[in-house]
Residue frames as a rotation matrix with the C-alpha (Angstrom) as fourth column:
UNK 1
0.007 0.765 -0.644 5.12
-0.992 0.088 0.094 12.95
0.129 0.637 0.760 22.04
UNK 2
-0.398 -0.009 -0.918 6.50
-0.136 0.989 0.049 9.22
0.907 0.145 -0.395 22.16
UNK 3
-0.989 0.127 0.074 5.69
0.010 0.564 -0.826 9.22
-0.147 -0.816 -0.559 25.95
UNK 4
-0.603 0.707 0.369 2.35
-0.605 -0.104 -0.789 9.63
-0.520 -0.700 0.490 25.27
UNK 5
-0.481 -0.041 -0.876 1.81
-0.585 0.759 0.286 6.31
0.653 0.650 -0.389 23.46
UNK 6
-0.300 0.312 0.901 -0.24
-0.857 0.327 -0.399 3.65
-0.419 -0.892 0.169 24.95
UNK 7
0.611 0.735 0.294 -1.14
-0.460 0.632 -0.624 0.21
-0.645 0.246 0.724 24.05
UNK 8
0.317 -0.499 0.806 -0.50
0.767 0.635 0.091 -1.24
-0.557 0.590 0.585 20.60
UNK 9
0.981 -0.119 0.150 0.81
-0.053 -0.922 -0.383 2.39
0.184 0.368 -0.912 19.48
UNK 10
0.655 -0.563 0.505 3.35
-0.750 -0.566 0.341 1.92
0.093 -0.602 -0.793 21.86
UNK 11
0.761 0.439 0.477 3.56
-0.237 0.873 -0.426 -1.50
-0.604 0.211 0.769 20.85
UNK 12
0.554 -0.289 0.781 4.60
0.793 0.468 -0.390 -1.08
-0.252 0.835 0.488 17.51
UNK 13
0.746 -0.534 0.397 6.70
-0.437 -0.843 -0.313 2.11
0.502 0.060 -0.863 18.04
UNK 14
0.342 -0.571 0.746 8.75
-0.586 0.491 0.645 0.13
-0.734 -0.658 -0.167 20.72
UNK 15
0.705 -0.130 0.697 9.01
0.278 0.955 -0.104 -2.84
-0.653 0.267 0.709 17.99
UNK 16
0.846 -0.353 0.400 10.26
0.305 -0.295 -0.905 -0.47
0.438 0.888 -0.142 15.02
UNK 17
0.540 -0.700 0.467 12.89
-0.831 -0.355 0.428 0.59
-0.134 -0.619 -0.774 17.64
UNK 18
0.317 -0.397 0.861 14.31
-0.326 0.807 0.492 -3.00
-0.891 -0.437 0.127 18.23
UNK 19
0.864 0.075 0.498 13.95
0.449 0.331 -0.830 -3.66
-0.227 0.941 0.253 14.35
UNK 20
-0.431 -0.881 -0.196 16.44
0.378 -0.373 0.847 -0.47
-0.819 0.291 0.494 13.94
UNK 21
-0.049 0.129 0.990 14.17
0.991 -0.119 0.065 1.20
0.127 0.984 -0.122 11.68
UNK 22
0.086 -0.723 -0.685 15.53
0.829 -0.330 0.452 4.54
-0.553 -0.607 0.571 12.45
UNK 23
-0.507 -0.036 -0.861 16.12
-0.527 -0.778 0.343 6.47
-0.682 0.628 0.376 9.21
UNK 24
0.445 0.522 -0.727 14.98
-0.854 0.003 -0.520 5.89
-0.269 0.853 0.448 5.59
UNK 25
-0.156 -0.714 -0.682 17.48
-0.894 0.396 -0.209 3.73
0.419 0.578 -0.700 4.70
UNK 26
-0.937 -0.306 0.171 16.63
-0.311 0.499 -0.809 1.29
0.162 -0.811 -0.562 7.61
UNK 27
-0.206 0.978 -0.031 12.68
-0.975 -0.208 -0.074 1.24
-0.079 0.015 0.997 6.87
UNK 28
-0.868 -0.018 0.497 11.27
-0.304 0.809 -0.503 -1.88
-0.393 -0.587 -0.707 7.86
UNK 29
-0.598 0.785 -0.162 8.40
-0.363 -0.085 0.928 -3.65
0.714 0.614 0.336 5.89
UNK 30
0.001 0.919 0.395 5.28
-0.837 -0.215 0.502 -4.80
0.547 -0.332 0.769 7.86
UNK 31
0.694 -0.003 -0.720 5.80
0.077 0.995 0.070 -8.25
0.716 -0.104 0.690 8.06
UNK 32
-0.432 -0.834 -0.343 9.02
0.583 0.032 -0.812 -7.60
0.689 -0.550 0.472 10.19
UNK 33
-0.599 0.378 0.706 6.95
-0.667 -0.723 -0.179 -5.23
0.443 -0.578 0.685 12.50
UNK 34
0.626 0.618 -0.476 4.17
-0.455 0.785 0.421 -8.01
0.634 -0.047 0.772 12.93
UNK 35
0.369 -0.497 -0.785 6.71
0.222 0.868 -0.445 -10.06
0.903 -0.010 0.430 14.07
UNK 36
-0.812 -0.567 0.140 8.60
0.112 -0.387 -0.915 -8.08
0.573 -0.728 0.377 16.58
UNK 37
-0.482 0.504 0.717 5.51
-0.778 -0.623 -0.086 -6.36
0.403 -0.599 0.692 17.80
UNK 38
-0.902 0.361 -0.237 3.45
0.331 0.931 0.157 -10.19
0.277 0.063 -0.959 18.17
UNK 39
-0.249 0.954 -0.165 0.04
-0.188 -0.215 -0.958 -8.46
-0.950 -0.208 0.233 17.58
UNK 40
0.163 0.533 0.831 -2.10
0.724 0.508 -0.468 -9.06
-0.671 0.677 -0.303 14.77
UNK 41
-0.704 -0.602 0.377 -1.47
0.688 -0.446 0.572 -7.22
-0.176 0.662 0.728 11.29
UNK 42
0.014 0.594 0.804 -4.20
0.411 -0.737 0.537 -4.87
0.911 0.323 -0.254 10.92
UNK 43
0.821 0.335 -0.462 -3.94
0.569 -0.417 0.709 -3.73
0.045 -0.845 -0.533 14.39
UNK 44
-0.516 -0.803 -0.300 0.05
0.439 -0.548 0.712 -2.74
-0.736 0.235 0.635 13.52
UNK 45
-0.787 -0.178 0.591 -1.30
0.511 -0.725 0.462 -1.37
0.346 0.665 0.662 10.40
UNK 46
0.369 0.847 0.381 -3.83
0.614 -0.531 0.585 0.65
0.698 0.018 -0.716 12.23
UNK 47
0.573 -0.473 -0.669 -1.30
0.493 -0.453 0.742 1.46
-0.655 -0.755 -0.026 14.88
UNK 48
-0.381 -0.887 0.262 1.31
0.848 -0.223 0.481 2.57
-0.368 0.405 0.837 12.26
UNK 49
-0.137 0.566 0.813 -1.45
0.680 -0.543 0.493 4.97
0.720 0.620 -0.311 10.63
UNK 50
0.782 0.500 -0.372 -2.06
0.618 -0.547 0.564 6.53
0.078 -0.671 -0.737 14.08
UNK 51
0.139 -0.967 -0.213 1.91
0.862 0.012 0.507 7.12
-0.487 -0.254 0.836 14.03
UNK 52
-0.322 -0.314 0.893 1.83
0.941 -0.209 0.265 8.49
0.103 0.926 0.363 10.90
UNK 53
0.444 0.891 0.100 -0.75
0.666 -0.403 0.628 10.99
0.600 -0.212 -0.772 11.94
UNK 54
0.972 -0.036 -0.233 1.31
0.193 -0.440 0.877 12.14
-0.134 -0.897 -0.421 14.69
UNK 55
0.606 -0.792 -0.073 4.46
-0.305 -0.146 -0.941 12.34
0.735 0.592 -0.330 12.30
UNK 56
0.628 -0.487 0.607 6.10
-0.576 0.234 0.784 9.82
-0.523 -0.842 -0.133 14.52
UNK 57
-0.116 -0.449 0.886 6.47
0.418 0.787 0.454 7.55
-0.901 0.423 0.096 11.38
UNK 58
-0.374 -0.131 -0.918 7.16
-0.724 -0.578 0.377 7.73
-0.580 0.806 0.121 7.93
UNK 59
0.673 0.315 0.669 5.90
0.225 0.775 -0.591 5.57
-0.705 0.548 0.450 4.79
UNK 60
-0.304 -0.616 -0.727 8.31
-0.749 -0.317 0.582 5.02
-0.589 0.721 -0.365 2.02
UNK 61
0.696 0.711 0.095 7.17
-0.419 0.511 -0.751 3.05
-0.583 0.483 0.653 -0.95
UNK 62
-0.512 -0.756 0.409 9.05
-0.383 0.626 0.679 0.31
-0.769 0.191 -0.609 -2.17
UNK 63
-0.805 0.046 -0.591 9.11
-0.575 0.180 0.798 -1.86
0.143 0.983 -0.118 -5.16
UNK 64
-0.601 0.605 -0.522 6.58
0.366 0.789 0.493 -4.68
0.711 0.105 -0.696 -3.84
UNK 65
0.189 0.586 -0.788 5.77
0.878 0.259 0.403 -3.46
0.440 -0.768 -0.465 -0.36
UNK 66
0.483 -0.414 0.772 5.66
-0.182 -0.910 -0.374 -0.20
0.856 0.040 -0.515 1.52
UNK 67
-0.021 -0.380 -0.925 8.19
0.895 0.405 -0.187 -0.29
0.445 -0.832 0.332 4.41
UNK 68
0.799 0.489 0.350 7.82
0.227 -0.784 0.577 2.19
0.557 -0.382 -0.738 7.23
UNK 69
-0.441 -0.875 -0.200 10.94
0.692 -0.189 -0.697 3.93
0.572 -0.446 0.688 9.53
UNK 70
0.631 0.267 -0.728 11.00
0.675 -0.652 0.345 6.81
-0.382 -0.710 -0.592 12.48
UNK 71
0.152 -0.460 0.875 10.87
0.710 -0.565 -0.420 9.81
0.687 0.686 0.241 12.43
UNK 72
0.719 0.520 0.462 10.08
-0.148 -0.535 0.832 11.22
0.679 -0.666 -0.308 16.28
């Protein structure tokens, strides 16, 4: 499934790697994606939704912000 990523999918699947978001415990919030991935934030959060979709990622809701982790 991950190989067939492309673009800013692959992007921001590649970033959450480097980040080390990994399990639940390790869930990364957005802002820290952004960063790693250096693309614009609605394009990660449209890339992260595609993820989701493909149950590559997870969403865990936090107290202020939701942070996101792998799951593929």
């Amino acid at each position: 499934m991950v190989e067939e990523l492309s673009g800013n999918m692959k992007k921001v699947y590649d970033a959450m790697v480097k980040k080390g978001a990994t399990s639940e415990g390790k869930a990364k919030g957005m802002e820290d994606i952004v960063r790693e991935a250096k693309i614009p934030k609605g394009v990660v959060a449209n890339s992260i939704n595609e993820l989701i979709k493909k149950k590559l990622v997870k969403r865990k809701a936090g107290e202020k912000t939701a942070k996101y982790y792998l799951i593929g």
